[in-house]
C-alpha distance (Angstrom), angle and dihedral (degrees) to the residues before:
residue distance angle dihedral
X1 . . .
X2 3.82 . .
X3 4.13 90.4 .
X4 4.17 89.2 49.9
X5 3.54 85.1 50.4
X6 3.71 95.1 64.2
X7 3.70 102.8 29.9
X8 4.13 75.9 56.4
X9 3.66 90.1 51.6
X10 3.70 102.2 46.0
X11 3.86 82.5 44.3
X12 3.69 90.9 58.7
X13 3.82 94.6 43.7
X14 3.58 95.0 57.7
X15 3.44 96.6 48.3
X16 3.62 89.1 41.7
X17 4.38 88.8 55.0
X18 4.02 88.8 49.7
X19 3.72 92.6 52.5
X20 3.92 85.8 54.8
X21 3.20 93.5 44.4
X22 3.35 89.5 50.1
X23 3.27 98.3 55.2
X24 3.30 102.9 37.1
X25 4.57 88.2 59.3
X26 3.74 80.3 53.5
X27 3.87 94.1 58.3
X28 3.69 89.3 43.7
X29 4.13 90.4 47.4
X30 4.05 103.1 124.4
X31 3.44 120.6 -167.1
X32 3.82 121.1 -169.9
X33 3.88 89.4 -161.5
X34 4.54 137.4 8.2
X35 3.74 106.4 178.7
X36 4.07 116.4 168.3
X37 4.22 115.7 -151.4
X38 3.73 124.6 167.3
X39 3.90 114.3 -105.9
X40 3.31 112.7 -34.9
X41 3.98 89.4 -36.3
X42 4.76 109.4 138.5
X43 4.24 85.3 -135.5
X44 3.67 114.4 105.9
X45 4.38 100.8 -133.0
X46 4.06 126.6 -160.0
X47 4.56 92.0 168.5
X48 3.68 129.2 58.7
X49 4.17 113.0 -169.8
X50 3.63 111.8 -163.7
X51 3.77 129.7 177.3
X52 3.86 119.3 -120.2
X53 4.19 96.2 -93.3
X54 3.85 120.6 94.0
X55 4.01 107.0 -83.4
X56 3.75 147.5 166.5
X57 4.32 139.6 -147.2
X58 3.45 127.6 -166.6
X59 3.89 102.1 -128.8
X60 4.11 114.7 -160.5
X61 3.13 120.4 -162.8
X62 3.82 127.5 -148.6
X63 3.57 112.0 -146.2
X64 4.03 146.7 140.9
X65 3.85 92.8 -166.5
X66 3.98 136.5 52.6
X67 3.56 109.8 -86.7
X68 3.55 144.1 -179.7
X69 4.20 145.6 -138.6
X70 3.70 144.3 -145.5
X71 3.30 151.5 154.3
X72 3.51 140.1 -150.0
X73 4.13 104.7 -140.2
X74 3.45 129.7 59.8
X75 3.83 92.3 -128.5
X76 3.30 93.3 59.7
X77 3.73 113.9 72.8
X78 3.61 142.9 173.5
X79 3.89 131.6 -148.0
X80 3.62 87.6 -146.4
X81 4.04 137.1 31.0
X82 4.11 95.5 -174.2
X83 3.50 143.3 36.8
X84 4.02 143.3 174.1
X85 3.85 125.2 -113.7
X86 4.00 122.1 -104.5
X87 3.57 121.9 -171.7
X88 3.92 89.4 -160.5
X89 3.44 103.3 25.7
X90 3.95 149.5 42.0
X91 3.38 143.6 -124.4
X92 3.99 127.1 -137.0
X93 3.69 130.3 -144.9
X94 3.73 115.1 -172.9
X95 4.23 103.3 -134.1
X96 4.12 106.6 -160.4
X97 3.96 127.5 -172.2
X98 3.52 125.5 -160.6
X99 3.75 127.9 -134.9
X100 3.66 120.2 -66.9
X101 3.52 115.1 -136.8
X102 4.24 92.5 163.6
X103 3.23 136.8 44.3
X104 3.71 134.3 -38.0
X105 3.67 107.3 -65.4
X106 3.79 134.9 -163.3
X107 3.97 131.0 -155.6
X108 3.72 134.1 171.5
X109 3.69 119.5 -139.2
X110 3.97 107.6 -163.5
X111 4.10 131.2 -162.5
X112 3.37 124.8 -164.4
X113 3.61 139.1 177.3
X114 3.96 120.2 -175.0
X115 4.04 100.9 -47.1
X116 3.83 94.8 -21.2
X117 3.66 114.2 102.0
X118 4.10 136.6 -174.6
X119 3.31 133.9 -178.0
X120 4.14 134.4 -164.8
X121 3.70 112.3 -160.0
X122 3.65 106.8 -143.2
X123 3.59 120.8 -147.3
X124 4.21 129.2 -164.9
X125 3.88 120.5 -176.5
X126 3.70 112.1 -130.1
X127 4.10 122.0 -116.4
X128 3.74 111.3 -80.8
X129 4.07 101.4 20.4
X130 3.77 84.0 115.0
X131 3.67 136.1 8.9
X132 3.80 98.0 -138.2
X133 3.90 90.9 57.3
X134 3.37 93.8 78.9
X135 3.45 97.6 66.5
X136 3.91 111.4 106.4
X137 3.23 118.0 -88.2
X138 4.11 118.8 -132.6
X139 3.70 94.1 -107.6
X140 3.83 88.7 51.9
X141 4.07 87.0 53.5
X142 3.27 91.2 54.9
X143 3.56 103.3 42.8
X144 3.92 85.9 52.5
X145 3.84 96.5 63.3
X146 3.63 142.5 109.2
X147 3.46 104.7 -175.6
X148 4.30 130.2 -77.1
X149 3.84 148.9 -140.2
X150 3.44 136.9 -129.0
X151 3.91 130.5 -109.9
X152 3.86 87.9 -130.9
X153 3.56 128.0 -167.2
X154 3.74 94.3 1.5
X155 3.34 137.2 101.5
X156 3.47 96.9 0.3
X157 4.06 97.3 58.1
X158 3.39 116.8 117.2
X159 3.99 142.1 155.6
X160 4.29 139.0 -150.5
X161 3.69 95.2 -87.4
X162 3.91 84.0 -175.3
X163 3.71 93.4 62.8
X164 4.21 110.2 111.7
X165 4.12 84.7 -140.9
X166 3.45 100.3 36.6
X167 4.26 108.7 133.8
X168 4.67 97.5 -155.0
X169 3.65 108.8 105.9
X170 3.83 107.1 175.3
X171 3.79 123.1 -166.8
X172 3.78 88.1 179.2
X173 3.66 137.5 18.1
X174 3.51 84.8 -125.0
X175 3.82 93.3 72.5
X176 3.85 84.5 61.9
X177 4.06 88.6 85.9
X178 3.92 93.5 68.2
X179 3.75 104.2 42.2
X180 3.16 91.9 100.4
X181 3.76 95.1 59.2
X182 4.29 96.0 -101.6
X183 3.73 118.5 121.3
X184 3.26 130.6 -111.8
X185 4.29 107.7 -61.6
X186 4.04 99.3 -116.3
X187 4.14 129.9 173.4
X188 3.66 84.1 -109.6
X189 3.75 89.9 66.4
X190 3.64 104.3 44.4
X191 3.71 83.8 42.3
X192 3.78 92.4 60.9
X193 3.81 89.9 32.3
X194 4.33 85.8 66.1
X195 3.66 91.5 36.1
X196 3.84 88.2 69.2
X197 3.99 88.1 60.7
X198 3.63 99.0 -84.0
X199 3.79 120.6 150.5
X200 3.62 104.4 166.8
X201 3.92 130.4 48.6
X202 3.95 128.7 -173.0
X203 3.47 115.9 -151.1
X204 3.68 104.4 -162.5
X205 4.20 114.1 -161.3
X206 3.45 135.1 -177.9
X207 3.63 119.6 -159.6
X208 3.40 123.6 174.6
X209 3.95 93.8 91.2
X210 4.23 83.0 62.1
X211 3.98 98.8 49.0
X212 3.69 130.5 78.1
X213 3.51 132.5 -127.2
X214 3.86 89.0 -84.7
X215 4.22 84.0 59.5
X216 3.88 83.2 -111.8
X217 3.86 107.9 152.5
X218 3.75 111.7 -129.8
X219 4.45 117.3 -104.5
X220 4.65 80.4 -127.2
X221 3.87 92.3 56.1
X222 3.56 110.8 27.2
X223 4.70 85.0 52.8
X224 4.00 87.6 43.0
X225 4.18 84.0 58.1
X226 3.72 93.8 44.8
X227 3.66 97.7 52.4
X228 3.98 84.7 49.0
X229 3.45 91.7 51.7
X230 3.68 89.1 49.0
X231 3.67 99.0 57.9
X232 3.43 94.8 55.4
X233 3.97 91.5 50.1
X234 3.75 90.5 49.9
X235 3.47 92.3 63.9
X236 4.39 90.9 57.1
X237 3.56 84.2 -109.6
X238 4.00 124.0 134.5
X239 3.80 114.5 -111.8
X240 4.14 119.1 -149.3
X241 4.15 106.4 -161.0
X242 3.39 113.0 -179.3
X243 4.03 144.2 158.0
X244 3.75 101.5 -93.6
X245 3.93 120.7 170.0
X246 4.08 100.7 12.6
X247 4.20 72.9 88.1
X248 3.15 97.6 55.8
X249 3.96 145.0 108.0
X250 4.08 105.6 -49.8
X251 3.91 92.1 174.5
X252 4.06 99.9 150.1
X253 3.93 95.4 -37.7
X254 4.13 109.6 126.3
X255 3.69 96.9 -165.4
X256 3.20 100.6 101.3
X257 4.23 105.4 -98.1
X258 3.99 116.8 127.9
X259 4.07 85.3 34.4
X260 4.12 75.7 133.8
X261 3.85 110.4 69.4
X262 3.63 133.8 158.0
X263 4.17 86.3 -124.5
X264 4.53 108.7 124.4
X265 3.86 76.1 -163.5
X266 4.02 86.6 68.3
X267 3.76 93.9 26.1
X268 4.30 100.7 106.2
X269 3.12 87.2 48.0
X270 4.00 101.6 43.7
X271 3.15 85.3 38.0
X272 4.05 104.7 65.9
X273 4.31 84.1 44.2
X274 3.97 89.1 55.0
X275 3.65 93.8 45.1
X276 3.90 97.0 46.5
X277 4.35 86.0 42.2
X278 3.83 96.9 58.0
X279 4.11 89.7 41.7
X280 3.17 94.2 70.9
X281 4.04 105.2 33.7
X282 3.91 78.7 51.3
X283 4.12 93.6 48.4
X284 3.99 93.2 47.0
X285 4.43 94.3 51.1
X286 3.86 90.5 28.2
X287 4.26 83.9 116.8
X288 4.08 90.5 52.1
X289 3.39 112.2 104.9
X290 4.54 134.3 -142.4
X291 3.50 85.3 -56.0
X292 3.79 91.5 76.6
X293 3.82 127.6 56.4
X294 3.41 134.9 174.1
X295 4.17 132.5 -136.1
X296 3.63 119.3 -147.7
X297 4.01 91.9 -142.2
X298 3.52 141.9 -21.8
X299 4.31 115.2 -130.1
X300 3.89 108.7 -21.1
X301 3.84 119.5 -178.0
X302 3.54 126.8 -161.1
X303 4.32 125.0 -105.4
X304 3.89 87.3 -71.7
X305 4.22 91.6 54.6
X306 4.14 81.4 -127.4
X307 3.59 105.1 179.0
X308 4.26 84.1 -179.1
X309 4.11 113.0 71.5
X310 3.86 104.9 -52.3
X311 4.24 106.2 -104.2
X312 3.92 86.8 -141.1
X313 3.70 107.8 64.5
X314 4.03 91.2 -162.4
X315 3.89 82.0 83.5
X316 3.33 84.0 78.5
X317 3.74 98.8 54.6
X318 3.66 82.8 45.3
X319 3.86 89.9 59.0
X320 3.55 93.2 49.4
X321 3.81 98.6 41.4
X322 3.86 79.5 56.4
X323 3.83 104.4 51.1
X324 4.02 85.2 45.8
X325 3.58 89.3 56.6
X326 3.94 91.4 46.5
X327 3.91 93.2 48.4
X328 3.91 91.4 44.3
X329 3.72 86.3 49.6
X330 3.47 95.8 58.4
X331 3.38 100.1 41.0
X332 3.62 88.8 59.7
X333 4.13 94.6 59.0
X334 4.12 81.4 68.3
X335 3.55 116.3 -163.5
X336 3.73 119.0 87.7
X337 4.04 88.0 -21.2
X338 3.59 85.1 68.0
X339 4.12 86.9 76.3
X340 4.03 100.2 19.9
X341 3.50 116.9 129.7
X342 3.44 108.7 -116.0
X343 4.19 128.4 -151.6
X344 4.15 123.0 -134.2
X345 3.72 130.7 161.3
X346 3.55 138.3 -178.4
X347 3.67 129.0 -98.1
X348 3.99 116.4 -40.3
X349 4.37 77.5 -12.1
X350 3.48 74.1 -85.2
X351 4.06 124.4 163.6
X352 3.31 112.9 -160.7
X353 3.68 111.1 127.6
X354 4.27 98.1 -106.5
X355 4.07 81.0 46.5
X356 4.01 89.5 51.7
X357 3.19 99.4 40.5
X358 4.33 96.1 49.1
X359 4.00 83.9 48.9
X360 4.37 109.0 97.4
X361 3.34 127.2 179.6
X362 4.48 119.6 -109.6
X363 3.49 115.2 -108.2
X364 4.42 102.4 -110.8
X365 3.86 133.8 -155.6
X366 4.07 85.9 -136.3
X367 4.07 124.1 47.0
X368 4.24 104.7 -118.6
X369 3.53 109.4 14.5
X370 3.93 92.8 111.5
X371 3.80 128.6 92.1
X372 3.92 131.6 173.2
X373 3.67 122.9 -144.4
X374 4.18 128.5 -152.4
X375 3.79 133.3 -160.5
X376 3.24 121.7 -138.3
X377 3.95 132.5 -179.2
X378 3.87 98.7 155.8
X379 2.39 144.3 -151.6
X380 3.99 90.5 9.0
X381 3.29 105.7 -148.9
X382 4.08 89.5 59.4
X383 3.80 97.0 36.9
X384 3.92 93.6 39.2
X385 4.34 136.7 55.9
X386 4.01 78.3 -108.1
X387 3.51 100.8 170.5
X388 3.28 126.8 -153.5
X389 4.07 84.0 8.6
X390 3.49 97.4 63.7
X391 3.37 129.3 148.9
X392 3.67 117.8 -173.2
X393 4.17 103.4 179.6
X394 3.33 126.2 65.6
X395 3.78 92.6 -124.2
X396 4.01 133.2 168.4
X397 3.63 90.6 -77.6
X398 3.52 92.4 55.1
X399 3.96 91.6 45.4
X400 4.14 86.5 51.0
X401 4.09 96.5 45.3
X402 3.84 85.0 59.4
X403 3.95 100.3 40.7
X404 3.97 86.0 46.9
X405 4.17 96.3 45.8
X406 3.61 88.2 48.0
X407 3.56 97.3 46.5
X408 3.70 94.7 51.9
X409 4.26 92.6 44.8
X410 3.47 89.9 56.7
X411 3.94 95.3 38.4
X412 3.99 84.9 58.9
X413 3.70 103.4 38.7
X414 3.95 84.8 51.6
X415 3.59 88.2 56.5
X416 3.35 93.7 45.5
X417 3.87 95.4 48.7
X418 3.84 102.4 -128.9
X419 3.59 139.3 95.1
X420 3.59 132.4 -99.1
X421 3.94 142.8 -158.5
X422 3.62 132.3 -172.0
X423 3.89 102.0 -118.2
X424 3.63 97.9 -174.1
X425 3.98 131.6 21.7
X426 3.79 133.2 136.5
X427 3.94 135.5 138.0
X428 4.50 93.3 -117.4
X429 3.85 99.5 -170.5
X430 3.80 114.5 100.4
X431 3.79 90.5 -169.2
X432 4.04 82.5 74.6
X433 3.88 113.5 85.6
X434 3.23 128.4 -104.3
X435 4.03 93.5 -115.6
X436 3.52 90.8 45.4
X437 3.71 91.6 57.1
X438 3.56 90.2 38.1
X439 3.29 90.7 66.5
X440 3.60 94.7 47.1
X441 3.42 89.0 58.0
X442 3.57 91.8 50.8
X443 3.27 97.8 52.8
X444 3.75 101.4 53.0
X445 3.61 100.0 47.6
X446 3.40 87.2 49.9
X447 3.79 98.7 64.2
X448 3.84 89.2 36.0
X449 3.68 89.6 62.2
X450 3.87 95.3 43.7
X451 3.56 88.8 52.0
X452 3.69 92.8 47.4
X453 3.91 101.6 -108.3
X454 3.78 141.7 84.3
X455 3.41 141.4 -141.1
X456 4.41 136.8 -117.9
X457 4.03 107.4 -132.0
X458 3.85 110.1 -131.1
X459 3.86 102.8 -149.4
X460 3.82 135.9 -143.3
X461 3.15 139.4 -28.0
X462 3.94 103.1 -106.8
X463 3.51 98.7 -154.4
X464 3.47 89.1 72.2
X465 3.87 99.7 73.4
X466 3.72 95.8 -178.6
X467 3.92 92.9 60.2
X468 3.86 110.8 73.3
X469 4.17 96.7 -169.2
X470 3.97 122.8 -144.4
X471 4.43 87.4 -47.4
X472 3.54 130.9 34.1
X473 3.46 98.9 -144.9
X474 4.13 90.4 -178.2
X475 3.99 80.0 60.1
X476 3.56 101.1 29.2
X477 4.00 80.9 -130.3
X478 4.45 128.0 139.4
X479 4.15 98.1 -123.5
X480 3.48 117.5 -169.5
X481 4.05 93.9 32.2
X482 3.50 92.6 177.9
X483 3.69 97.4 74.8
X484 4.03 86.8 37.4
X485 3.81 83.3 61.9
X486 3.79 94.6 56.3
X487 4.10 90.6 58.1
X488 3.58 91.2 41.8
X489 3.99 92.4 49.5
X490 4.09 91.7 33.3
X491 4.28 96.5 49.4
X492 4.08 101.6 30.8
X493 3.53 114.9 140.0
């Protein structure tokens, strides 16, 4: 007992000198400069205001020495208390608030390093100082998920009307929802879609075949996407509505699709078209409320249709030139668009790092109503007919391409100080197994739900008619409900 006691006691000596030690390089910290900015933002900051909804800011910190953070209410908290000095570089600290359901309410969040001291005062608007603060915020949308599906294949097929050979006859615009060989969208469907444990469905449109020359979108189409829209609303479920393939491939085609580029040699043009678009989607749902939100565009390339990182870098000004005009344009319709969270991503919803790193935030009216959404369908060659690249095992490399392009998503969006969701992902070759893609889907939801976000499955590939995908929408059935089972299991509640 006697030798315990001393091996205790040197034990607690030891630790005891590092703690003054410790303590004692924290009073003798010197910092030649603490400065506190919002994201990534070049103004120095010392107030936060935040509406009454559940919200986050990336904090960075500007600082040569270690430092460290607190605050003084519990509904104020920090993702970090400490940090070391850069001379070059800063470091972030994501500051959340929780909903206020009270009064206005005031906290101080202090940093420190040796003598040197800021503070942020931190401001929350009490329930009922305006109507249009209740509506959710984007972080509380996202927080509220389980995961989603996609409207595949449906109101956003279209063909090159102009081509001499090309097969599509219309007699109505309405007959532009089966071309792609889906049924007719009923409340039956989305019904069964949300009984499965869905709480989130994109409906992806493309427009351009149903507007004039005047970019006027015709009475027939723009009613056939409201009662769509509707469905999916009536079941308590949120709705994403977006502009889908008006972004996509122009290549030679003259009918009209890829009129939406990432190209600031197009953009006055573009840019007028966009505006006039989103005007009136956002005039007809005006009345919806949280439960719908609108994305400015789905996977728009630049004037080359480069699905790698664009060569000209001003296609990223483009894109952001473009999602400013598609918040602004909103905003202007008033009503509940005034507060409606509102969807952008960066070029092709891409994440490499060049694509991440081009993509900026819009400028808002209201703090935290804006969320980015990525694609993913990696690795290709497992989640793709790749071809000679195939890869038909979820291996290591797999495991690593989705720790690493989760990572770096989150890494960005943090930076950038809003949240994110994956609005389309799936593994679309049948000729994978099962397992395989099991594990696929395992693994993604996983790290969506460990960074605090989820994912909206892309189905099938419908020109394989023998492969029914995760829902048979012919039989309004869930297909493979093994993989169903893993989102259920991975985003419960």
């Amino acid at each position: 007992m006697k030798k315990t006691f001393n091996i205790f006691s040197l034990a607690l000596v030891f630790v005891t000198a590092l703690f003054m030690q410790g303590c004692s390089d924290n009073d003798n910290v010197t910092a030649s400069h603490l400065d506190i900015f919002r994201g990534e933002d070049s103004t120095a900051i010392s107030q936060l205001d935040f509406n009454i909804g559940a919200a986050f800011a990336m904090i960075s910190v500007d600082c040569d020495a270690e430092w460290t953070a607190g605050s003084d209410a519990d509904w104020c908290t920090l993702s970090n208390h400490a940090g070391y000095g850069y001379a070059n570089k800063r470091s972030f600290v994501k500051l959340s608030v929780s909903k206020n359901t009270g009064d206005a309410r005031t906290a101080t969040v202090t940093f420190s390093s040796g003598s040197t001291t800021r503070t942020l005062t931190i401001t929350q608007r009490g329930a009922g100082a305006d109507p249009g603060d209740t509506f959710q915020t984007a972080f509380e949308f996202v927080e509220s998920l389980t995961f989603g599906y996609n409207l595949y294949n449906t109101l956003e097929a279209h063909h090159d009307l102009a081509a001499s050979s090309s097969w599509w006859h219309p007699t109505s615009d309405l007959d532009w929802e089966t071309a792609w060989g889906q049924p007719v969208t009923t409340q039956e469907e989305i019904d069964s879609i949300v009984a499965g444990g869905v709480n989130v469905i994109r409906v992806p449109v493309t427009w351009f075949p149903h507007m004039d020359a005047d970019g006027n979108v015709k009475e027939i189409w723009m009613n056939r996407v409201e009662e769509v829209v509707d469905y999916v609303l009536s079941t308590g479920s949120y709705c994403i509505l977006n502009v889908h393939h008006d972004a996509s491939e122009r290549g030679s085609r003259t009918d009209g699709a890829g009129w939406l580029r990432a190209d600031m040699d197009e953009y006055a043009e573009t840019s007028v078209k966009f505006k006039k678009l989103w005007t009136q989607i956002a005039n007809r749902f005006k009345s919806r409320d949280e439960h719908l939100l609108f994305e400015a565009f789905n996977e728009i390339l630049d004037k080359t249709d480069n699905w790698q990182d664009p060569t000209d870098e001003s296609a990223y000004t483009a894109i952001t030139q473009l999602e400013q005009d598609f918040v602004d344009a909103v905003r202007a319709t008033g009503g509940n668009n005034e507060f409606r969270n509102l969807v952008v991503n960066p070029y092709s919803a891409g994440s490499s790092p060049a694509k991440l790193a081009g993509f900026q935030a819009p400028n808002d009216v209201h703090a935290n109503h804006i969320l980015a959404s990525i694609h993913t369908y990696d690795p290709y060659g497992f989640c793709s007919a790749a071809g000679e690249w195939n890869v038909y095992m979820w291996d290591t490399d797999c495991e690593q391409t989705a720790i690493d392009l989760t990572r770096r998503v989150d890494t960005r969006m943090n930076e950038l100080g809003i949240p994110y969701i994956y609005t389309e992902f799936g593994a679309l070759d049948p000729d994978k197994e099962l397992g395989e893609r099991i594990k696929h889907a395992r693994s993604f939801i996983s790290k969506f739900v460990s960074y605090g976000t989820t994912g909206i499955w892309w189905d099938g590939d419908d020109s394989n008619k023998s492969w029914d995908g995760l829902f048979n929408r012919k039989t309004n059935k869930w297909n493979e409900t093994e993989i169903l089972d893993v989102f259920v299991k991975a985003t419960a509640k």
